[in-house]
C-alpha positions as CSV (number, residue, x, y, z in Angstrom):
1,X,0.0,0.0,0.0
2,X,1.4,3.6,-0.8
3,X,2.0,6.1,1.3
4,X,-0.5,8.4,2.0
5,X,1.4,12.2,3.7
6,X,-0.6,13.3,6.3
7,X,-1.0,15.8,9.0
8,X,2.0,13.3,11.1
9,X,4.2,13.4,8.2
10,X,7.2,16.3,8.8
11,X,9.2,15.9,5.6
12,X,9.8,13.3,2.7
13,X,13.8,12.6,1.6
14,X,15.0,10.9,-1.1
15,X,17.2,8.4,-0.9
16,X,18.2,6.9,-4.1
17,X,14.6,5.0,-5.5
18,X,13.3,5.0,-1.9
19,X,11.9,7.8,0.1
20,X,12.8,8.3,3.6
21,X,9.9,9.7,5.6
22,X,10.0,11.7,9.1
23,X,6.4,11.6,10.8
24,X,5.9,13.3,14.2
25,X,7.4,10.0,16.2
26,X,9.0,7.5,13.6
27,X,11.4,7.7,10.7
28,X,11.1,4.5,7.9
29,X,12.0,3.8,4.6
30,X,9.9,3.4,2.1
31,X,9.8,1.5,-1.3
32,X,8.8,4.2,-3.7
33,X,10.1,7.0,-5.0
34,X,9.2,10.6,-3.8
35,X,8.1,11.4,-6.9
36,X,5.8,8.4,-7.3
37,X,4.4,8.9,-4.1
38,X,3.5,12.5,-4.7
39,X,2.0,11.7,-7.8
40,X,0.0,8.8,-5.7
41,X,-1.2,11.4,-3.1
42,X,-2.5,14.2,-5.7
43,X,-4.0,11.7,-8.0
44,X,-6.0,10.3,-4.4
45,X,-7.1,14.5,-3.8
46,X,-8.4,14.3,-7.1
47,X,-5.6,15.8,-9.5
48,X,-2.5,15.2,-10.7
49,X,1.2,16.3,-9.6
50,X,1.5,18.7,-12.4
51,X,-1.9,20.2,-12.0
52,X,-1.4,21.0,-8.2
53,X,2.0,22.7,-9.2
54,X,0.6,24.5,-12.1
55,X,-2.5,25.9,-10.0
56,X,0.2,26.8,-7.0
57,X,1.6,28.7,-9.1
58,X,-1.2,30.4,-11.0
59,X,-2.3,31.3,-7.0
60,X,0.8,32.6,-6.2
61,X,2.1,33.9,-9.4
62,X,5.6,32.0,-9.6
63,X,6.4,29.2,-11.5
64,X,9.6,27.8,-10.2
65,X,9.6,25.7,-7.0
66,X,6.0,26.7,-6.2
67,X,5.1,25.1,-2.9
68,X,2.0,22.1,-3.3
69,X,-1.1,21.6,-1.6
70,X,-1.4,18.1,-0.8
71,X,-4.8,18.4,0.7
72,X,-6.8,21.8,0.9
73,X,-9.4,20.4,3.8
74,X,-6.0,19.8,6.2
75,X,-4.4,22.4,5.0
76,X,-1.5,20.1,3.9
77,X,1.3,22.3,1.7
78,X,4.4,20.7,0.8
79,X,7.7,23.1,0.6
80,X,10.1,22.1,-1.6
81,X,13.8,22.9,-1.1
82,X,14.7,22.1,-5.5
83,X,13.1,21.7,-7.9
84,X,10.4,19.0,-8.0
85,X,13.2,17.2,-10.9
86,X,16.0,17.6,-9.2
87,X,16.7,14.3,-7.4
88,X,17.8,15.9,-4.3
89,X,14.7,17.9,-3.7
90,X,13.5,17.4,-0.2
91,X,9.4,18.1,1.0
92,X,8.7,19.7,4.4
93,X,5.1,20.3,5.5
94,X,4.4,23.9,6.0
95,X,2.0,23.1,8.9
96,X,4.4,21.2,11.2
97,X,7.3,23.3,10.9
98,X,7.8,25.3,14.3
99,X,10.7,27.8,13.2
100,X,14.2,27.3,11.6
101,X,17.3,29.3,11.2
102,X,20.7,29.7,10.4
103,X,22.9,28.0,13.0
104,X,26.6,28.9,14.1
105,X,27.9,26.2,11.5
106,X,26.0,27.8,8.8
107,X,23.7,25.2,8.6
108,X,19.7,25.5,8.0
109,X,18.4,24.1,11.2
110,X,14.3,23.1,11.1
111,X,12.4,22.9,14.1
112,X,9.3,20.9,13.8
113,X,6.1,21.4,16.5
114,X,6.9,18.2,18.2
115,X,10.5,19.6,18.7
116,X,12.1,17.3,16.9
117,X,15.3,19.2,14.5
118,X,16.6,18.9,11.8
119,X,20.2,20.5,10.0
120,X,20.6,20.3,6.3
121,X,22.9,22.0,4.0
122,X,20.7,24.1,2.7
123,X,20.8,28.1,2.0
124,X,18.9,29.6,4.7
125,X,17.5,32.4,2.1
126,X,16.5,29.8,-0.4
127,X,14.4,28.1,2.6
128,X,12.8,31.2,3.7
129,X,11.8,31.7,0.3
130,X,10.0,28.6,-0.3
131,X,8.4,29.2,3.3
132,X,6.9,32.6,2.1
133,X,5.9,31.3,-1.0
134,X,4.6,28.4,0.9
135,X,2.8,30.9,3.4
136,X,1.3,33.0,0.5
137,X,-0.4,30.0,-1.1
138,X,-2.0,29.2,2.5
139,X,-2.7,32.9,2.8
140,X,-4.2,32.5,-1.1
141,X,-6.3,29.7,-0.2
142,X,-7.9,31.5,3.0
143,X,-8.8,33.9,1.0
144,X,-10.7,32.0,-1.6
145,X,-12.4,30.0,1.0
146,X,-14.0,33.3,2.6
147,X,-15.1,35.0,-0.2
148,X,-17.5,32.0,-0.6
149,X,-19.4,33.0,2.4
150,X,-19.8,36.7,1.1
């Protein structure tokens, strides 16, 4: 059975043709690629991969590394940190990260709402990027849900 990413789920990583994933109180491996398993999830909220990043980004109004709403009723948005092709491209849940910042080895360090942390070689301003743009999609999404009850 495929993975489903949920509101426990922290952040997907690939690792080779596996995916390692990080829920609130377990790591595992897993079988199946990231990018299979992403596809699996969209295609189960009713579109495909390339449909939820091509409507991110029509929300948001950027096209490269838009962040993806896995599910809109849990407010589930992934964050990428590369491109969705690039084979190192890690996925973070928007919802379950606490804060993160630059630590004194100049590495990206995540904090996640359980407390559990993380430190990845990753550019701190590429992060807080895809956080923002991640945040304006959320902030995008609240606002078409309101206007509804107008």
């Amino acid at each position: 059975m495929p993975y489903i990413i949920n509101e426990k789920t922290l952040a997907l990583f690939p690792n080779g043709k596996k995916t390692k994933v990080m829920e609130w109180n377990k790591e595992f491996l897993l079988e199946e690629s990231i990018t299979k398993m992403l596809e699996y999830n969209c295609n189960l909220n009713g579109s495909t991969f390339e449909g939820r990043r091509r409507g991110s980004s029509y929300l948001i109004g950027s096209s490269y590394k838009p962040p993806i709403i896995m599910d809109e009723i849990k407010s589930l948005i992934l964050i990428p940190t590369h491109s969705s092709k690039n084979p190192l491209c890690k996925w973070f849940i928007l919802e379950n990260i606490q804060k993160y910042f630059l630590n004194r080895h100049n590495r990206l360090t995540i904090i996640f709402k359980n407390n559990q942390k993380i430190e990845l070689d990753i550019c701190f301003a590429n992060f807080d990027k895809q956080v923002l743009r991640a945040i304006r999609l959320e902030s995008s999404l609240r606002g078409r849900k309101s206007k509804k009850y107008l």
